[in-house]
C-alpha positions in Angstrom: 112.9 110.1 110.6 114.4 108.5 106.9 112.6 108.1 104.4 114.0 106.6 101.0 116.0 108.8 98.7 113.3 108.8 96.3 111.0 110.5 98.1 109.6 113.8 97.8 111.6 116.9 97.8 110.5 119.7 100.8 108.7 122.2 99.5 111.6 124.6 101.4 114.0 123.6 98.3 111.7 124.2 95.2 110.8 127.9 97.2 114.7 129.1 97.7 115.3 128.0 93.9 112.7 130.1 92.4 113.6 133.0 95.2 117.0 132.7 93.2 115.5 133.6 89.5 115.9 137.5 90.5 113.2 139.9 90.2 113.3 140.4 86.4 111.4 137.0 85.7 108.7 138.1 88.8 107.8 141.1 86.9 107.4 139.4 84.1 105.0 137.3 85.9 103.5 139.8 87.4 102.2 141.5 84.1 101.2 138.2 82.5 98.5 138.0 85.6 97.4 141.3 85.4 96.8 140.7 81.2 94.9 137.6 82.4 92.9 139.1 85.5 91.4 141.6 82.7 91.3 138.8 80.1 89.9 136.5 82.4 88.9 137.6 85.8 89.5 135.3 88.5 86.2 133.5 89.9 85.2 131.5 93.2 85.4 127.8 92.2 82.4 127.3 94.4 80.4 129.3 93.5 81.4 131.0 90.1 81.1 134.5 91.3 83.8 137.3 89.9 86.2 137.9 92.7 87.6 141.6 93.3 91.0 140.4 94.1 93.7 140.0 91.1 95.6 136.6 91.4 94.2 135.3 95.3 95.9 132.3 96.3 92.1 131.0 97.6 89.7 131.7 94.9 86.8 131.7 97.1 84.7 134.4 97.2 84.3 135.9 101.1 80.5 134.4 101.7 82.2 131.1 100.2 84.8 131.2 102.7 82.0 131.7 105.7 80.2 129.3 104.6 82.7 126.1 104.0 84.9 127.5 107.1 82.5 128.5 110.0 83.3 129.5 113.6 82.7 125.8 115.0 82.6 126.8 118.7 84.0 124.6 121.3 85.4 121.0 120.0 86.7 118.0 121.5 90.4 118.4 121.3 90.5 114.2 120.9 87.8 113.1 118.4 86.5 116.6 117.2 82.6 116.6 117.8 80.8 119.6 119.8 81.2 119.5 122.9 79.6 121.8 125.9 81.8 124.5 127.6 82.1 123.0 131.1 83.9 120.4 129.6 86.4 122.1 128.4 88.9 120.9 130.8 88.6 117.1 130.0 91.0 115.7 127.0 87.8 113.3 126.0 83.8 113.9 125.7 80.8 111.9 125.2 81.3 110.9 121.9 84.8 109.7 122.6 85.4 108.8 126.1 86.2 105.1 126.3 87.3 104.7 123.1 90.9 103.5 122.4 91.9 106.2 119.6 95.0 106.1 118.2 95.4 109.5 116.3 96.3 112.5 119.0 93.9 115.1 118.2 91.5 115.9 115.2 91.3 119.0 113.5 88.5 119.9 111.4 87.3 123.0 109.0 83.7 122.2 109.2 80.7 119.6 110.1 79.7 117.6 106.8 76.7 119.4 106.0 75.0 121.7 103.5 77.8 123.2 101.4 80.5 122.1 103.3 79.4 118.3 102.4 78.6 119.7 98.8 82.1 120.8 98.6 83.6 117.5 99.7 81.1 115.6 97.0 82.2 117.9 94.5 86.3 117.2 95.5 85.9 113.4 95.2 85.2 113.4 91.0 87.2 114.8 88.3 86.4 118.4 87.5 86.9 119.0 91.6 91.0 119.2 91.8 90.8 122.9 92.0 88.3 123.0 94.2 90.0 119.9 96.9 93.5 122.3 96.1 91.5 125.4 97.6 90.3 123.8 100.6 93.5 122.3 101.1 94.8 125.9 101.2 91.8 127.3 103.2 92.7 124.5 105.6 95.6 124.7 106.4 95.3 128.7 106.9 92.8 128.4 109.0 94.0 125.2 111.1 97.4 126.8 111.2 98.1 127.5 115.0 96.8 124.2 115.7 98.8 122.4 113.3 102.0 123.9 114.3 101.3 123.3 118.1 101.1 119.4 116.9 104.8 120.4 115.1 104.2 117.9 112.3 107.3 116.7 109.9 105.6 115.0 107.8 101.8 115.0 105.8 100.7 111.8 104.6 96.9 110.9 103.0 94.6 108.5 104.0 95.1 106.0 100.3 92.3 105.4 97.7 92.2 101.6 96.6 93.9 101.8 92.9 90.6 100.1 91.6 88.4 103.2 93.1 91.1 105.8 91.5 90.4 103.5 88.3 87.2 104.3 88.2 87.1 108.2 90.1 89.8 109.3 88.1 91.1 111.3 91.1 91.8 111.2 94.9 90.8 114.4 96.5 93.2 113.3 100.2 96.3 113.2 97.8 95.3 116.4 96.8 94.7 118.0 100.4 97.7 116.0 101.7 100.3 118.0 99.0 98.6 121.2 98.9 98.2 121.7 103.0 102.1 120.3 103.0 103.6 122.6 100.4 101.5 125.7 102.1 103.0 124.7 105.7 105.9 123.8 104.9 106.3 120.1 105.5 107.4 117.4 103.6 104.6 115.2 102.3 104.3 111.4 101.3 101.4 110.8 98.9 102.3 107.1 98.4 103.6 105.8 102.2 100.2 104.0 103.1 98.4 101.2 100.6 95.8 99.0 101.0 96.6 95.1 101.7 93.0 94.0 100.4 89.9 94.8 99.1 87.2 96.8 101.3 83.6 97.1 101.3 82.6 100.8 101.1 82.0 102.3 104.5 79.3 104.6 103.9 77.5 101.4 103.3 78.3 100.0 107.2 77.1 100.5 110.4 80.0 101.9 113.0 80.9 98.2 114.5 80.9 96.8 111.1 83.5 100.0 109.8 85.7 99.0 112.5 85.9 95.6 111.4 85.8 96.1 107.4 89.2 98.7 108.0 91.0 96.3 110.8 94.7 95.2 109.4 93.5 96.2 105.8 95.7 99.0 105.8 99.8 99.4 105.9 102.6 101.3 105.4 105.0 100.6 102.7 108.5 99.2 102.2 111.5 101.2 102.6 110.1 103.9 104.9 111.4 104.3 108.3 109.2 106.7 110.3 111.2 106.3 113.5 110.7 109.9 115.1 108.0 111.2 112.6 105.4 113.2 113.5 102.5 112.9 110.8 99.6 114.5 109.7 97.3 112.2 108.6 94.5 113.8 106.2 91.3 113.1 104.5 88.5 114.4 103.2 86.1 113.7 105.5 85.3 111.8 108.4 82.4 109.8 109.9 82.9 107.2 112.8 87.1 107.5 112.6 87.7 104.1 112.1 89.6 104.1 108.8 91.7 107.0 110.1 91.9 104.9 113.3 93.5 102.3 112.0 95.6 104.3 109.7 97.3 105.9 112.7 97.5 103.1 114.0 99.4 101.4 111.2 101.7 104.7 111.2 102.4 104.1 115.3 103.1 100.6 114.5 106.1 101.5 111.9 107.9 104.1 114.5 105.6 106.9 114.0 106.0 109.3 117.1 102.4 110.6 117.1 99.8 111.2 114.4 97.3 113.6 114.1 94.2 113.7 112.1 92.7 116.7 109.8 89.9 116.6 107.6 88.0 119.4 105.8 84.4 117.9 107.2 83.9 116.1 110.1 80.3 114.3 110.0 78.2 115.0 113.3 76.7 112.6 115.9 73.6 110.8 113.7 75.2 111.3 110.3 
């Protein structure tokens, strides 16, 4: 896999260069968070409630945690959705079978509903970076032994239109995509897919209609050769697939070996 000399620098580098400070400057940082745990004890951005632990790298408290990472029970390996237990044997499921999907496997925290989907709203406006950099770390904990069974080199977001940043003032995937890369290790591209053309929202669409609204609207950009990659493609949330669809398809097309999908909700059958 290259990828121009510009690009971003593993997370492996930055890690061994602050290892080599010594253990003077650690201490030192050490007793600055303690002054600033009694100063100002560390609270659940979901919530607001005073957390017992000094410095946690997920400031969620533990009801928090329950309730934006449940137990999902069985899932479709392919697309994701619930699926019953004697069909745990089959690759596809109802919701999936017959359709041509060009993403390997899904991986999601939750279902996009009560404060799950109130998380995710919350991530997409300013005033929810810390929040989307939590989940990104609560993800990628918890979707771990997955995501290393796909063996990913590479974490790349699903791109926000620069006329929707504009006006958003933030994109909560970019967020995910370099906090869930830094915290497993892999290099991540923030900028590698753009938009050819304008859109219509998606929300607004029916599923045939997403499909067509995403088709070819998407590509990767110049001077990136992904021959050999395998990415993890991620976003916020998902609803019928079809943007991520055609993202990973867009990644295939450019010499991507295989792309998997994760999101933090994944909306259910109905939604």
């Amino acid at each position: 896999m290259n990828v121009p000399q510009n690009t971003t620098r593993p997370p492996s580098v930055s890690r061994n260069r602050s290892e080599s400070l010594g253990r003077r400057p650690r201490i030192v940082t050490d007793m600055a968070n303690t002054v600033l745990d009694v100063l100002f004890p560390p609270r659940c951005v979901f919530c607001a409630a005073e957390l017992c632990s000094p410095c946690p790298s997920i400031c969620l408290c533990e009801v928090c945690k329950s309730k934006l990472a449940p137990v999902l029970g069985i899932t479709c390996r392919r697309c994701g959705a619930p699926r019953p237990a004697y069909l745990t044997q089959r690759e596809d499921c109802v919701n999936c079978r017959g359709q041509r999907l060009c993403y390997a496997c899904l991986m999601a925290l939750g279902w996009y509903r009560d404060e799950l989907r109130d998380a995710v709203l919350r991530m997409k406006y300013p005033g929810g970076e810390s929040l989307s950099t939590v989940m990104g770390r609560l993800a990628a904990d918890r979707l771990f032994d997955r995501i290393e069974t796909f063996s990913p080199n590479l974490v790349v977001p699903v791109p926000m239109r620069w006329t929707r940043r504009l006006i958003r003032g933030t994109n909560s995937p970019d967020i995910l995509a370099a906090t869930m890369g830094q915290r497993c290790r892999i290099e991540y591209q923030v900028d590698l897919l753009k938009w050819r053309r304008k859109v219509k929202k998606q929300s607004r669409l029916s599923p045939q209609k997403r499909v067509a609204n995403v088709r070819g609207a998407l590509r990767v950009s110049r001077g990136y050769i992904l021959r050999g990659a395998r990415i993890l493609l991620i976003d916020d949330v998902m609803t019928t697939g079809a943007t991520s669809n055609e993202a990973a398809k867009m990644l295939l097309s450019a010499g991507a070996d295989a792309v998997a999908v994760t999101v933090v909700a994944r909306a259910l059958s109905g939604q």
